[in-house]
C-alpha positions as CSV (number, residue, x, y, z in Angstrom):
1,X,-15.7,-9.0,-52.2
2,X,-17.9,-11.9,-52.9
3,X,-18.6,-15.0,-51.3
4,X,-18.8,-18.3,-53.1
5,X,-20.0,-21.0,-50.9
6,X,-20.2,-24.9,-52.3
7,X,-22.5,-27.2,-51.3
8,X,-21.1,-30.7,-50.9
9,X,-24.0,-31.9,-52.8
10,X,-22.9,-30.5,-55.9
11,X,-20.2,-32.8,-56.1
12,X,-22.5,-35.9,-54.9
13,X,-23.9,-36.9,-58.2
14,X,-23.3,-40.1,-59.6
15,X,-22.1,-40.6,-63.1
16,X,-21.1,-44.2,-63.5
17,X,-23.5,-46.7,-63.8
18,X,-23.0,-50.0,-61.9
19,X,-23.5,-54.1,-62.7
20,X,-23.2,-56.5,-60.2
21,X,-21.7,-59.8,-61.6
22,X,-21.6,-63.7,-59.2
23,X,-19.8,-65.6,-61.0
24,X,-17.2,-68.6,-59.5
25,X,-14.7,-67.8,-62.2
26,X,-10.9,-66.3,-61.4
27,X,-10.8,-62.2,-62.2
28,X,-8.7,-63.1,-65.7
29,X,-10.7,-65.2,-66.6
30,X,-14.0,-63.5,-66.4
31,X,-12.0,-59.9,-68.0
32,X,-11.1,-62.6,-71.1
33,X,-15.1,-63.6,-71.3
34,X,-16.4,-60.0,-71.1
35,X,-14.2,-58.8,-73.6
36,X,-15.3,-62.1,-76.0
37,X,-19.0,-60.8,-75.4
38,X,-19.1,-56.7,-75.5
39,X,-17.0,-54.4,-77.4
40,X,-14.4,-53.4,-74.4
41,X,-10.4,-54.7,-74.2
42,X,-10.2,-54.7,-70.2
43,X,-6.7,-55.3,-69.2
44,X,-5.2,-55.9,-65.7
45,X,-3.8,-52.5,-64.1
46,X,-1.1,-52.4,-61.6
47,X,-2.0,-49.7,-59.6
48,X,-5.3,-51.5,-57.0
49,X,-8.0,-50.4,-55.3
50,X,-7.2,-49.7,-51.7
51,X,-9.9,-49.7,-48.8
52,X,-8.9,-49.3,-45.1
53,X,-10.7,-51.1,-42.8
54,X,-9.7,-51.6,-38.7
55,X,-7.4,-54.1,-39.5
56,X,-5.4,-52.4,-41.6
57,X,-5.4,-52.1,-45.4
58,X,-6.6,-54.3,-48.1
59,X,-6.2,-53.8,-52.0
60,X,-8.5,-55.1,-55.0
61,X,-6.9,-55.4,-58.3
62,X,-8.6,-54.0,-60.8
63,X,-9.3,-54.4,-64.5
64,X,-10.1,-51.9,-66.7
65,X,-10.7,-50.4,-70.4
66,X,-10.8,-46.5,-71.7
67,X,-12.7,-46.5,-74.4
68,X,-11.7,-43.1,-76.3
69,X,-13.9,-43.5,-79.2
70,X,-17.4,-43.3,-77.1
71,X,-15.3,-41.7,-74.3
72,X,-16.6,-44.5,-71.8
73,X,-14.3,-45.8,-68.8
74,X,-14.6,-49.3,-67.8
75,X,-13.7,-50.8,-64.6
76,X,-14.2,-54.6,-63.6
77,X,-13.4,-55.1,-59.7
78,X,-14.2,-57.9,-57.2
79,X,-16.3,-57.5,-54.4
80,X,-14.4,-59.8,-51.8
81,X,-10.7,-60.0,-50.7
82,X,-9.0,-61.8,-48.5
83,X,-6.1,-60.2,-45.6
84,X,-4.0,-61.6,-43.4
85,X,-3.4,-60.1,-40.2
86,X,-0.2,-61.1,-38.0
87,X,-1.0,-61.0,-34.5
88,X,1.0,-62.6,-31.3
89,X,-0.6,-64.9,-29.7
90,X,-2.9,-63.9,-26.3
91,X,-3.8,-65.8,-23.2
92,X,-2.6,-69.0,-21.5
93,X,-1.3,-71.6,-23.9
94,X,1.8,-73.5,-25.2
95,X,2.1,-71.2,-28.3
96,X,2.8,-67.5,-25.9
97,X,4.5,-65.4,-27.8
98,X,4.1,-66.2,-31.3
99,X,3.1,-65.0,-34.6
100,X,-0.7,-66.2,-35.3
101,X,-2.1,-65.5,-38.8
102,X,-5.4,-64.5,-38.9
103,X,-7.5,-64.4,-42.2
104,X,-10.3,-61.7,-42.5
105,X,-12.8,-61.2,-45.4
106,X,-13.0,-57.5,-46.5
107,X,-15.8,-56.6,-49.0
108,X,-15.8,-53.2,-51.3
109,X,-18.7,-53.0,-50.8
110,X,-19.9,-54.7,-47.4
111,X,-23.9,-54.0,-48.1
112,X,-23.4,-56.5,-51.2
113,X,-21.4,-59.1,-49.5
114,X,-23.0,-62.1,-52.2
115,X,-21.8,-60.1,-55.0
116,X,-18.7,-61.1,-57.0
117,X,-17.5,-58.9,-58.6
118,X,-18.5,-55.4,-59.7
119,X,-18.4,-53.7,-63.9
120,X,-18.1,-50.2,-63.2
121,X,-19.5,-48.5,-66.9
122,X,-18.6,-44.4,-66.3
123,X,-19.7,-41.4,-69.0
124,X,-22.5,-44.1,-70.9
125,X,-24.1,-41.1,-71.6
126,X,-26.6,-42.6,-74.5
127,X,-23.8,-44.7,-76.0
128,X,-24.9,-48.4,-74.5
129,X,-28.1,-49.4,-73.2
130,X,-27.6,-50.8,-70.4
131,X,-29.8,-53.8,-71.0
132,X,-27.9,-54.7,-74.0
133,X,-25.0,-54.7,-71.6
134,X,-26.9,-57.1,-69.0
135,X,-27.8,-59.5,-71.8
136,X,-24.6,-59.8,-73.2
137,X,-23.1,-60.5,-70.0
138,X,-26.5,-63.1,-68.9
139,X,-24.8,-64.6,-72.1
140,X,-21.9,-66.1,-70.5
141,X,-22.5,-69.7,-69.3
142,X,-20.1,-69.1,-65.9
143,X,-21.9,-66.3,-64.9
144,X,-25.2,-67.3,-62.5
145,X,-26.8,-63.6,-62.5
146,X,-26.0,-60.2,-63.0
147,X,-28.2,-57.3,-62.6
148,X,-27.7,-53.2,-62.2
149,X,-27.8,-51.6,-58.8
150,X,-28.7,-48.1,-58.1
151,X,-25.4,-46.5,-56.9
152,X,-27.3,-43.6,-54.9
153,X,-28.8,-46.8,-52.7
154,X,-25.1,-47.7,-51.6
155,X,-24.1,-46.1,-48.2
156,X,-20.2,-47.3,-48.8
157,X,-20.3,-45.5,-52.6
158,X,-17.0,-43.9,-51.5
159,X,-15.1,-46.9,-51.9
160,X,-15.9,-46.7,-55.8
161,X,-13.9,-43.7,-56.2
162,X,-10.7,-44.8,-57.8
């Protein structure tokens, strides 16, 4: 009888492409102005992103578009999310035994923390160039910068597997 062994670097290769986005504007709002400027219809899906942290749990909503023409997924995601945390109340004050909320930040991915927001492109397989993409997207006047970044760099690349 034979042995097959596999290697988990088979199923390590990338093969989405990835466009950082800072921009001030609401998720909605930026979805409406990438749709006006590239060829996609991303629409708001109910089922989020999760990522568990310490804390607990925190979920990213997520926009996206599949393309089954060019057989090209598209997924626009932000970058920062906020939780709150119940917690009782510790040490020696008037408020002992109560319910504090605590805010914490939680990032998808925490190496990019001044990112925005995140245009996930997956299967561009010769079909969109993406500088084309970047300059259409440079194009809208809310956006400051956008610019691609090498998903083999990031160590939390796990998080982009929804």
């Amino acid at each position: 009888m034979a042995v097959l062994k596999l290697h988990l670097e088979d199923f390590d290769e990338v093969d989405y492409q990835l466009i950082a986005i800072h921009s001030t504007l609401e998720d909605y709002r930026l979805a409406y102005f990438i749709n006006k400027h590239l060829p996609i219809r991303l629409e708001k899906k109910s089922d989020e992103v999760s990522v568990k942290i310490t804390e607990g749990e925190a979920f990213f909503p997520k926009f996206f578009f599949d393309d089954l023409s060019n057989d090209i997924q598209w997924t626009l995601i932000p970058n920062k999310n906020e939780i709150t945390i119940k917690r009782k109340s510790t040490g020696q004050n008037l408020f002992l035994d109560t319910d504090v909320e605590i805010a914490t930040k939680v990032y998808l991915l925490s190496e990019l923390k001044k990112v925005d927001y995140f245009l996930k492109i997956e299967n561009n397989v010769d079909t969109f160039e993406i500088d084309t993409i970047l300059k259409s997207l440079k194009s809208i006047n809310r956006i400051s910068t956008v610019y691609a970044v090498e998903p083999e760099k990031i160590k939390s690349k796990n998080n982009l597997i929804f």
